[in-house]
Each structure stands twice: as structure tokens, then as C-alpha cells.
C-alpha positions as CSV (number, residue, x, y, z in Angstrom):
1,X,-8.6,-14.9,15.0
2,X,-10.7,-12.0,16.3
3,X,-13.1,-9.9,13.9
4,X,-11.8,-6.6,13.8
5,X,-15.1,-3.9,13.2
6,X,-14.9,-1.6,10.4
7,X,-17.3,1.5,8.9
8,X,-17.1,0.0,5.9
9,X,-18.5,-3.6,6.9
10,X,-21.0,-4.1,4.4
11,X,-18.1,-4.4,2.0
12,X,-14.7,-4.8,3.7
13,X,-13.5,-8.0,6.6
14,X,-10.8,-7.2,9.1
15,X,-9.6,-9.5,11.4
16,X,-6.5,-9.9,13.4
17,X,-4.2,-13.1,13.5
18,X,-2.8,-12.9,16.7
19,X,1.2,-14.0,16.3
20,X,3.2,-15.8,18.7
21,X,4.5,-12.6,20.6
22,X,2.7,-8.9,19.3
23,X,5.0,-7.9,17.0
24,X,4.1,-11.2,15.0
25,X,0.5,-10.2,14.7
26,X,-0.9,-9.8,11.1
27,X,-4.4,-7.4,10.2
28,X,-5.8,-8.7,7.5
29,X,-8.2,-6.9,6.0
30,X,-10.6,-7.6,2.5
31,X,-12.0,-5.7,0.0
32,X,-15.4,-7.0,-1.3
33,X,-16.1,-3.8,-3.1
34,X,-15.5,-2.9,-7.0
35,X,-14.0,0.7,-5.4
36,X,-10.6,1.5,-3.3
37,X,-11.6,2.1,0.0
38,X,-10.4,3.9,2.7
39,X,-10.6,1.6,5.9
40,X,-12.1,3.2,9.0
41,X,-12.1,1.2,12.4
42,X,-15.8,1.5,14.0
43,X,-15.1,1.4,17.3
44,X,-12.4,2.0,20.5
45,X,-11.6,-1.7,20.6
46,X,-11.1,-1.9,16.5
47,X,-8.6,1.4,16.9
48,X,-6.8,-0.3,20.0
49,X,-5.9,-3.0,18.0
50,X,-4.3,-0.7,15.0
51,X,-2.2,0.5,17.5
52,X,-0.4,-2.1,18.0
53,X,0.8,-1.3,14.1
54,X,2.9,1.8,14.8
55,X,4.8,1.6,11.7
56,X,2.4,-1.0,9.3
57,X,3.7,-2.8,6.3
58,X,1.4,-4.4,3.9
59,X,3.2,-7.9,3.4
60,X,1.8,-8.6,0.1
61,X,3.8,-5.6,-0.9
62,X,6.3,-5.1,1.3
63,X,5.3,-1.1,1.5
64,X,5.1,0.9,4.7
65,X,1.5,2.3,4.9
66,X,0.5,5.8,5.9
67,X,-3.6,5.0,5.2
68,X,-5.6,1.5,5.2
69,X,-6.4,2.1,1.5
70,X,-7.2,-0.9,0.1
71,X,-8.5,-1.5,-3.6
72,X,-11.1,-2.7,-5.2
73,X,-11.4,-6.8,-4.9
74,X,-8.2,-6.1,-3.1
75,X,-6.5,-6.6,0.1
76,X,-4.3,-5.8,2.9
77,X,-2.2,-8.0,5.0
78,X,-0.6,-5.6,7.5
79,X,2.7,-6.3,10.2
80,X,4.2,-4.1,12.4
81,X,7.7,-3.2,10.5
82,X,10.4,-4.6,12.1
């Protein structure tokens, strides 16, 4: 697991789950605020890793994602799509 830095870290966790191979990996990201937030990576290391997400899929959802929006109490668990 590796910590994934965020500008909203007072109130959001992001970490990455590194799977067997990269297309397994899994960002997983929390929502500690009582607001939807709009996830924005805080440094070049945070955005390298959301690049390996080309085309992201929340898996709780099963919905491509365009943003990292995630609501209030809420979360994201993101894949690359297959």
C-alpha cells in the first residue's frame, strides 16, 4: 500500500493497492468530509500514479469516471477499465 498525497488531505485518504501486474492496481480513495469533493493530487509523484488509470472505473459502481469526485462520507475505489 503506498499513500497517495492529495490537496484535500485534511479531509480525504488516497492510497494505491498495488495489484499483481498494473492493470490490477486499485486507488482507493476516502471521503472524511460532510461535502462532495473534487480530488486533486498534490504533487508529480501522486499524478504519476493516476496515470496509470487511463480510462478509471469506480468499482463500487461500476461507472467510468471523467473527475475524482467523491461525496460526502463517501468513497472511490478506482481500476483501470479493462
Amino acid at each position: 500500500m503506498r499513500l497517495v498525497a492529495t490537496k484535500n488531505s485534511e479531509h480525504v485518504l488516497a492510497f494505491l493497492r498495488p495489484g499483481a501486474d498494473a492493470p490490477h492496481d486499485v486507488l482507493v480513495v476516502l471521503n472524511f468530509s460532510d461535502r462532495e469533493l473534487r480530488v486533486e493530487l498534490a504533487s508529480d509523484d501522486a499524478r504519476r500514479v493516476l496515470k496509470r488509470f487511463k480510462h478509471p472505473r469506480d468499482l463500487l459502481t461500476d461507472s467510468k469516471l471523467r473527475t475524482l469526485r467523491v461525496p460526502a462520507h463517501g468513497s472511490l475505489i478506482v481500476q483501470q477499465s479493462q
